[in-house]
VOMARTI-755183 format. One record per residue (C-alpha): y, x, z. Coordinates in pm, whole numbers, padded with zeros to 5 digits, always signed. Example, Ala and Ser with C-alpha at 12.3 -4.5 7.8 and 13.67 -1.06 7.14 Angstrom:
% residues 2
-00450+01230+00780/-00106+01367+00714/
% end
This chain:
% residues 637
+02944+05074+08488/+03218+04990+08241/+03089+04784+07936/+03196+05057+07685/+03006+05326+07864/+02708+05062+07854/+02790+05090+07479/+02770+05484+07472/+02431+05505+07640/+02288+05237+07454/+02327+05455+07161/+02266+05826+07267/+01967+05631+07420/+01863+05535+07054/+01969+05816+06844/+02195+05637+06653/+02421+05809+06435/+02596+05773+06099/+02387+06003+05951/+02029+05861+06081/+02218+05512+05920/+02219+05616+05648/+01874+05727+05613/+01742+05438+05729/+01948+05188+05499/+01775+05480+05224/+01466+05427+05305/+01505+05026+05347/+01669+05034+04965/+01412+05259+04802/+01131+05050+04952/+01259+04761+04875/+01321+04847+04460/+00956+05025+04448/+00857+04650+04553/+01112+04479+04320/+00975+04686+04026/+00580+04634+04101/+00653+04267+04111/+00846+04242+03819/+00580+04480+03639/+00319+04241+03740/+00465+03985+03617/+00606+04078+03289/+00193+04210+03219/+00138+03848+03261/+00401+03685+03066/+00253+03945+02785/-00092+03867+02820/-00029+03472+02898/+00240+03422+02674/+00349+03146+02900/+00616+03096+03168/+00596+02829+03421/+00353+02649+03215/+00535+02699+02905/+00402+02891+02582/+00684+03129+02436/+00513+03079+02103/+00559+02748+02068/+00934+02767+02215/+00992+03084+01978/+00860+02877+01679/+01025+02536+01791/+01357+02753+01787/+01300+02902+01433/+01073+02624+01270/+01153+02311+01184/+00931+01958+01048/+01006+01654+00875/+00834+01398+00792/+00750+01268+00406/+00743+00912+00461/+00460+00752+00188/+00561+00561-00089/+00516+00210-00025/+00274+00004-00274/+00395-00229-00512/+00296-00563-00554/+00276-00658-00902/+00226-01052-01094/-00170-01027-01233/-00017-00838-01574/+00182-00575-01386/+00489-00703-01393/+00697-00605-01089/+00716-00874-00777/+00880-00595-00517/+00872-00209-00524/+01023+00057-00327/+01369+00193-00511/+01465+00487-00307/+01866+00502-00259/+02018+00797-00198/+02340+00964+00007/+02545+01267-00135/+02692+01511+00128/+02789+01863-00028/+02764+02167+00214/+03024+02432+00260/+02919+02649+00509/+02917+02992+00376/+02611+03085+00594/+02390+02832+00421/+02247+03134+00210/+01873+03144-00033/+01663+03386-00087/+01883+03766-00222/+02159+03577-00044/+02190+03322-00326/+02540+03107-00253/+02377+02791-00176/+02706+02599-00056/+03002+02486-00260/+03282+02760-00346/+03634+02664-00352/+03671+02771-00707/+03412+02462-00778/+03594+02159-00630/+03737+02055-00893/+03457+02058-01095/+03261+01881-00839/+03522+01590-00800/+03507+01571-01179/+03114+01526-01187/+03135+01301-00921/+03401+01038-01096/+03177+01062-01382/+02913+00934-01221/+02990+00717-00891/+03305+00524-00768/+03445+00784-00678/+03777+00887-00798/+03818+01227-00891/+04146+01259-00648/+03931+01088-00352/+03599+01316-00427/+03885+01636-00354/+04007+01441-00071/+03679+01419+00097/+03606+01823+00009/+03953+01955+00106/+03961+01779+00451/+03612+01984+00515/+03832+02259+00567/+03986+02281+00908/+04306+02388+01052/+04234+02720+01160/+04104+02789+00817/+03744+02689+00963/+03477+02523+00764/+03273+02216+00852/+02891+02289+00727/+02951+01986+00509/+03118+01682+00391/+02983+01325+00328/+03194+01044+00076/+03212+00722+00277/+03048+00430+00140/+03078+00507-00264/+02878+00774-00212/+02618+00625-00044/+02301+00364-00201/+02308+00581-00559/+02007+00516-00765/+01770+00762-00850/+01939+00796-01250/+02295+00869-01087/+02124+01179-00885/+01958+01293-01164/+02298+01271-01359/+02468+01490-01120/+02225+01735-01051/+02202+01778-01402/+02546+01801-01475/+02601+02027-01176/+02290+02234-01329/+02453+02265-01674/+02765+02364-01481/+02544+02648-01265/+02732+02505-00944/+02537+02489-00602/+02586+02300-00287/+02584+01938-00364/+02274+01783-00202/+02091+01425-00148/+01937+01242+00108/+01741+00925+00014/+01706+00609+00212/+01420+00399+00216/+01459+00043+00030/+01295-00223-00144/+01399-00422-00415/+01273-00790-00521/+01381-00796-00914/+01277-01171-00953/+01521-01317-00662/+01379-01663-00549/+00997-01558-00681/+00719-01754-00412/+00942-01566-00160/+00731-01708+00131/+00445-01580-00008/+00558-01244-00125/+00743-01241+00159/+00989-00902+00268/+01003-00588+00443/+01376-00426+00681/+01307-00149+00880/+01094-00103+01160/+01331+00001+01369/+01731-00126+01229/+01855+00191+01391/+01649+00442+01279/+01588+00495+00924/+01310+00754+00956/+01090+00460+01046/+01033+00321+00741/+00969-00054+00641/+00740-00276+00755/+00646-00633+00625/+00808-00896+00796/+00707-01211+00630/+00408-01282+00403/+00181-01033+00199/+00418-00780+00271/+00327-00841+00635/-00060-00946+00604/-00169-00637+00400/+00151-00404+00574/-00127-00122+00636/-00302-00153+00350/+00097-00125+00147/+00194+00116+00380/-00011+00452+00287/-00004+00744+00527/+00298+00934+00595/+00278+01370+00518/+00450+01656+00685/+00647+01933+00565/+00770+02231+00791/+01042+02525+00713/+01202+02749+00904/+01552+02709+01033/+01920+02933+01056/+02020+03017+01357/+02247+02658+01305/+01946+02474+01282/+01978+02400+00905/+01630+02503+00660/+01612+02804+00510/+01580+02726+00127/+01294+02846+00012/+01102+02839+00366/+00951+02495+00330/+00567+02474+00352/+00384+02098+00291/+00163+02081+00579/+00046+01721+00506/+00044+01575+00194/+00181+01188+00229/-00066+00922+00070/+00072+00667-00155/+00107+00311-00048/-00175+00067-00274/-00014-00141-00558/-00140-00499-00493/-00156-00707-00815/-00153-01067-00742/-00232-01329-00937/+00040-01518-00998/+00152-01510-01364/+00564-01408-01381/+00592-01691-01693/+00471-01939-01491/+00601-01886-01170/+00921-01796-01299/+00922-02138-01484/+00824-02329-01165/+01095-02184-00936/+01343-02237-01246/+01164-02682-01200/+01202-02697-00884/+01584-02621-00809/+01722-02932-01016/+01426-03143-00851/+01571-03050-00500/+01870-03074-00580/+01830-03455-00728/+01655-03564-00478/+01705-03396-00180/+01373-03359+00000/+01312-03218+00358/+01057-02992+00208/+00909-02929-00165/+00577-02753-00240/+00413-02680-00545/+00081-02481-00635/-00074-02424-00966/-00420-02240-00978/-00698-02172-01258/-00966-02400-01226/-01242-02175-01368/-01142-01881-01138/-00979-02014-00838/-00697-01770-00914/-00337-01882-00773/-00082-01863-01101/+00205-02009-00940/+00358-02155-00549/+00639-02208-00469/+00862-02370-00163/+01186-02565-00059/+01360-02442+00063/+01330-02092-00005/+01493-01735+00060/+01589-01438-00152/+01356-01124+00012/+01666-00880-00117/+01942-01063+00011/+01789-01233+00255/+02005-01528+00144/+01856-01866+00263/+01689-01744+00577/+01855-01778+00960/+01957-02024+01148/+01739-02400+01062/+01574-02218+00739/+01225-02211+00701/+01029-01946+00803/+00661-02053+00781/+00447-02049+00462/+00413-02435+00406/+00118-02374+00206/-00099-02226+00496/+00091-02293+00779/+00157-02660+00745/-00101-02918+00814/-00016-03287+00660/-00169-03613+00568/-00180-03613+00241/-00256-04007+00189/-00368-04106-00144/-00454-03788-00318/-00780-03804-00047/-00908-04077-00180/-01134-03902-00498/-01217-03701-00246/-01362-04053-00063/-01494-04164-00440/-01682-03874-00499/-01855-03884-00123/-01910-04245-00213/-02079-04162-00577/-02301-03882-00433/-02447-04143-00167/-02514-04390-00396/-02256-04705-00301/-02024-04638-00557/-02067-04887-00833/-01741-04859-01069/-01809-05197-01204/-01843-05401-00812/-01564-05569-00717/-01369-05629-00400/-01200-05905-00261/-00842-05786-00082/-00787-06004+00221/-00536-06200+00334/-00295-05991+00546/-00458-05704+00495/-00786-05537+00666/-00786-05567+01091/-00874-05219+01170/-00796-05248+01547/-00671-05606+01682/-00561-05481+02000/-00347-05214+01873/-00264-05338+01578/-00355-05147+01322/-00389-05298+01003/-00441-05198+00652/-00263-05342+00345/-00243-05179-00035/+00099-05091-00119/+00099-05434-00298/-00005-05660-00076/-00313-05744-00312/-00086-05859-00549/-00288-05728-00793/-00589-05946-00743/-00961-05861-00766/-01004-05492-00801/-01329-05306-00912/-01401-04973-00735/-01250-04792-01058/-00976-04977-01058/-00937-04914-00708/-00899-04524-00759/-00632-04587-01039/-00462-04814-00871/-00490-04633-00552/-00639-04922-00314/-00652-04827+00083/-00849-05152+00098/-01095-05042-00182/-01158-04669-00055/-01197-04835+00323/-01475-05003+00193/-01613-04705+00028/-01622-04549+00388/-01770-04855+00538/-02069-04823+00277/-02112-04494+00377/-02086-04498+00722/-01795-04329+00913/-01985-04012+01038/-02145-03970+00652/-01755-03969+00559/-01682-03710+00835/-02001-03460+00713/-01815-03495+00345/-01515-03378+00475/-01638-03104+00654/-01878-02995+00369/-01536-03026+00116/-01365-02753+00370/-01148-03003+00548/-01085-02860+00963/-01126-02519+00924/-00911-02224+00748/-00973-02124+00395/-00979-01759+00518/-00712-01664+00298/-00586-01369+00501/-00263-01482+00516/-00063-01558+00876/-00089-01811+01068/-00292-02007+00830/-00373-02383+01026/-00737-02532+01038/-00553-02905+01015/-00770-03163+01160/-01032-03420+01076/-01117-03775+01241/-01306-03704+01582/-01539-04033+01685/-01262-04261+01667/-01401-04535+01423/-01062-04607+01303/-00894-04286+01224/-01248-04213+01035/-01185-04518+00829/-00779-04418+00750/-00900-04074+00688/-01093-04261+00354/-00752-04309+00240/-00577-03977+00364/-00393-04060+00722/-00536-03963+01050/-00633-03672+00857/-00385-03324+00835/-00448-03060+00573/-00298-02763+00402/-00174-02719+00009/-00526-02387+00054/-00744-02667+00145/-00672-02944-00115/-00663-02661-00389/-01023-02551-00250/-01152-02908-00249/-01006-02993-00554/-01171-02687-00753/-01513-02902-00707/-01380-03116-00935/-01348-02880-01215/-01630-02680-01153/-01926-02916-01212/-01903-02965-00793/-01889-02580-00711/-01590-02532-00458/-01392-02209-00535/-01219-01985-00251/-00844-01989-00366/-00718-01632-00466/-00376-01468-00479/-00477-01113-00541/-00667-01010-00883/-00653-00634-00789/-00587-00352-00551/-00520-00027-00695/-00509+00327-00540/-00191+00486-00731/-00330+00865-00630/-00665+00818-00758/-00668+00508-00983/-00942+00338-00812/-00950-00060-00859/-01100-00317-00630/-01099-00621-00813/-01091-00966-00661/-01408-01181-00725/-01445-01534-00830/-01619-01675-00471/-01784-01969-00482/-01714-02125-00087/-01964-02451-00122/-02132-02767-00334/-02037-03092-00143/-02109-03312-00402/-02274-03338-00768/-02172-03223-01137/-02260-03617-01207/-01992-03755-00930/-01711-03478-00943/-01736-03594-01339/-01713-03920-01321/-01394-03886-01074/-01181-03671-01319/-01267-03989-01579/-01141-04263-01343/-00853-04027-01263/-00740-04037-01593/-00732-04442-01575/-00430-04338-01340/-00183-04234-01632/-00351-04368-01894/-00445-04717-01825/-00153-04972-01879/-00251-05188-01623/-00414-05043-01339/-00282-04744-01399/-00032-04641-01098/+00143-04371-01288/+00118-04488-01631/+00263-04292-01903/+00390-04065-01577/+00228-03748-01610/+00172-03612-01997/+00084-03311-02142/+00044-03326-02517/-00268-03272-02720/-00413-03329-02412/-00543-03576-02151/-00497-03582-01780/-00663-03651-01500/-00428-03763-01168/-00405-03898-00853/-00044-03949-00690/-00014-03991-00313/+00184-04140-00044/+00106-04091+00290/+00300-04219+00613/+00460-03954+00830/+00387-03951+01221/+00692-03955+01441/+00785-03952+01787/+00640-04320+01843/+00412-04358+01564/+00444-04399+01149/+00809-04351+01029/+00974-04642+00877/+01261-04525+00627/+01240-04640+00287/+01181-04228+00179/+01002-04172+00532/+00680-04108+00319/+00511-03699+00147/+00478-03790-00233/+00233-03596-00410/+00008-03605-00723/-00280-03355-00807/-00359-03326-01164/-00636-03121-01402/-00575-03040-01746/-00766-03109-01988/-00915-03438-01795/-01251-03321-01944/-01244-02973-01892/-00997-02912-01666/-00841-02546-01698/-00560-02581-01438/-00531-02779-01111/-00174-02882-01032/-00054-03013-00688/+00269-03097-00606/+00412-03231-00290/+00756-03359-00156/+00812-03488+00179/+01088-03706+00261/+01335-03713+00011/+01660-03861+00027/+01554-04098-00296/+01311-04140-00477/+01165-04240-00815/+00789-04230-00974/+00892-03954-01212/+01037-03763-00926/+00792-03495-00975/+00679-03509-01313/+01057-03371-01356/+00827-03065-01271/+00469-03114-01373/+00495-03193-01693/+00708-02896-01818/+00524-02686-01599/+00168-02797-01734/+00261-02813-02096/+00392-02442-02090/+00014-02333-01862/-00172-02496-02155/+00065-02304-02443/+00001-01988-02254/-00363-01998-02228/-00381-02118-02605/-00125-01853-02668/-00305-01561-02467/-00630-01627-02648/-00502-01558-02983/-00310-01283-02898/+00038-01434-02932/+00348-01468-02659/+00529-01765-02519/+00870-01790-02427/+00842-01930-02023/+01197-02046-02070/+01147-02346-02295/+00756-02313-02356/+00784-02278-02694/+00525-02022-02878/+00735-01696-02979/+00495-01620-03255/+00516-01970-03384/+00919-01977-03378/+00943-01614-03580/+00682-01801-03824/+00372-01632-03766/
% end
């Protein structure tokens, strides 16, 4: 059989036929849509009752495509000098872009974009109030206009219009207001602004953004308080949503606050702007004289603990950021730097001595030939920095005339580990817990008999500015160690609540009887002819003064430096000598040259003007920092 009649019977065999085709493909089709439509039916009746495809909620896409959120970044708190004078605040700047889209429509369809019949009014507001030029302003709006007669939704101005202060806006919307003219808009920029330059700019520190490319995350400290108490400056950021045009741009009129933002706390610290203006103002002819590798300088209210003034060399400016990168210094000295501080240890030594009982000012000493043998095999020996040219010293004497010899016999007396108990109990190896970064513990003498003794005289012994202004408060307060304090206040701006800083008393390492009798051999030091290291030195008239200057060897890579300047200078002082009101404490480390007067270049301005404030202040009268001299006094009051 022939494969085409193979073909035909296959066929007949099967009854096919067009028209059987065709009802079969019919019936295939039909079945196949009754199927199509039950499936799609059950599955639109659950996209209605879920409201979700694939996992996804429709609501939430329908809203994400009409709604929009932004969010209200909180004010950040100020920090303020202890009478509310401004230290750094946030100073919102602000861009101007003006929109021309003629679908950005309010509420009635109210023409919220800029016509073409206003641009010339707009460029004239704009000169008037920015830099710029009335010709460049229509520049910038006629180029938003496109070749094929097009629109863009808006225009921005470059650089001059850009970091506008909050008066300039208000200007131009008010001038724009006057002139009933829509479509000229603002957005702000966070910033902060340090009025005072150079103002304890370690201390205060400064804030950039938390993330350089992104302005919508705000500032953050970087350095400082700004840094230590970021959270507590920081507040809490709010919410606002609105709905959106089908370009993606709010609705006027549509926005709803869904979280209110919380303010930032104002931190008022307790420096004092006269005084720590005035001591920045000191300090840059000082350095600049003498050339130091560092300069430090901390005055502080004896009564309260309370920080008035610090200051550091070198330094920065927190809103230029001029002085910092590269071999600048980023560390706080005061906290973060641990030093021996020589000398200004040893009343420290006399009054441990006094409260044990060896201390007679009266006994003498003999200084020995070449100097005390500490440790024959490694040579360590002792000398005054006269060589005992002075002769036969009494105890006294030997604080005025700042004897090593005389203050290692004090600690010899006492016993080393007595001396080591003293220096614990006056806060010395451990942090003042002042909150601040980094702050270091410095060290004190372990077992070693000889570092205990040097330690009597301020080597083998490292310690921070916190911790000889903590030790030295003893002195003024009848023996009663004071916590120094940088903040007087911390004040909620939203609902005026104040937590107020308290005077804390930290410890009582020695008697009123010993810490007294210290501050009256102290004064011997500028007041005694001759044993009197810095006679006639340190002054502050009407009153007397109680010092102790310091020079303490520096540790290098192999031991004690040797350069004629290779040496921290520093004096402590407390004014008045019998009362003391302020505690001064000034350091300099390795200066170029060097003279005795070096820093009473600073100290004595600086403490005469403290003393003419407080008098001043208590009667109700001003001073003028610049010169110290009493305002009310000068206009003849």
């Amino acid at each position: 059989m022939s494969k085409r009649k193979r073909i035909k019977a296959f066929i007949q065999k099967k009854n096919l036929n067009p028209m059987n085709n065709r009802k079969k493909v019919g019936i295939i089709l039909f079945a196949t849509s009754i199927g199509l439509f039950f499936l799609f039916a059950v599955r639109l009746t659950y996209i209605i009752g879920a409201g979700k495809v694939a996992g996804v909620s429709l609501k939430e896409k329908t809203e994400a495509l009409y709604t929009g959120s932004k969010v209200i970044k909180a004010k950040r708190g100020s920090i303020l000098d202890k009478n509310g004078q401004v230290i750094a605040e946030d100073a919102t700047s602000y861009s101007l872009y003006v929109v021309l889209s003629e679908d950005f429509l309010g509420q009635d369809n109210k023409k919220l974009y800029a016509q073409r019949k206003d641009y010339d009014a707009i460029a004239e507001v704009l000169d008037k109030y920015t830099n710029l030029s009335k010709e460049e302003a229509l520049k910038y709006l006629n180029n938003g206009t496109k070749d094929d007669g097009t629109v863009q939704f808006q225009v921005e101005f470059g650089t001059n219009g850009k970091d506008l202060s909050l008066e300039t806006r208000q200007n131009i919307e008010s001038d724009l207001e006057a002139r009933k003219i829509e479509g000229v808009y603002f957005e702000d920029h966070p910033a902060r602004i340090y009025p005072n330059g150079v103002f304890s700019s370690h201390f205060i520190g400064y804030t950039d953004l938390a993330d350089p490319d992104d302005e919508s995350t705000g500032l953050v400290g970087k350095m400082g308080l700004e840094k230590s108490y970021n959270k507590l400056l920081s507040g809490k950021d709010g919410k606002i949503e609105y709905q959106k045009d089908v370009n993606g741009n709010p609705i006027p009129g549509s926005v709803i606050e869904d979280a209110e933002a919380e303010e930032g706390k104002d931190i008022y610290t307790t420096l004092d702007i006269r005084l720590q203006t005035r001591l920045e103002d000191l300090l840059n002819p000082v350095v600049e004289k003498y050339e130091p590798e560092n300069m430090t300088a901390m005055l502080m209210e004896a009564k309260t603990g309370n920080i008035v003034a610090m200051a550091q060399r070198p330094s920065f400016d927190p809103a230029t950021k001029e002085g910092l990168g590269g071999d600048s210094v980023w560390r706080n000295i005061l906290v973060e730097d641990a030093f021996e501080p020589g000398s200004t240890m040893k009343i420290f030594t006399a009054a441990a001595a006094i409260q044990q009982g060896v201390f007679d000012p009266n006994a003498t000493f003999v200084y020995p030939y070449g100097g005390v043998d500490l440790d024959p095999d490694r040579g360590v020996v002792v000398n005054d920095w006269d060589k005992g040219e002075k002769g036969t010293l009494t105890f006294r004497q030997a604080i005025s005339w700042s004897s090593n010899v005389g203050m290692l016999r004090l600690e010899e007396m006492m016993g080393g580990e007595t001396w080591k108990q003293y220096l614990t109990n006056f806060g010395f190896g451990k942090t003042t817990n002042s909150g601040l970064e980094n702050e270091s513990e410095g060290t004190i003498p372990g077992d070693n008999i000889v570092d205990q003794a040097m330690s009597s005289f301020g080597q083998a012994v490292s310690v921070t500015n916190f911790q000889m202004m903590q030790g030295y408060s003893a002195f003024a307060n009848d023996g009663t160690m004071l916590k120094p304090q940088y903040i007087s206040k911390i004040v909620n701006p939203d609902t005026g609540e104040e937590t107020i800083t308290q005077r804390e008393e930290v410890g009582t390492p020695v008697s009123a009887q010993a810490v007294n009798d210290v501050r009256t051999y102290m004064v011997d030091t500028v007041e005694d002819p001759t044993y009197g290291i810095a006679y006639d030195v340190y002054t502050v008239p009407d009153y007397h003064v109680a010092a102790k200057t310091g020079t303490a060897q520096i540790t290098g890579e192999s031991g004690y430096m040797e350069g004629d300047t290779d040496y921290t200078y520093s004096v402590v002082e407390m004014v008045p000598a019998e009362s003391p009101e302020y505690i001064l404490y000034v350091t300099m480390r390795r200066p170029q040259h060097y003279v005795k007067t070096a820093m009473a270049e600073i100290a004595n301005p600086l403490m005469k003007l403290a003393m003419e404030i407080k008098a001043a202040d208590a009667e109700g009268n001003t001073v003028d920092a610049t010169n110290g001299t009493d305002a009310a006094a000068a206009a003849g009051n």
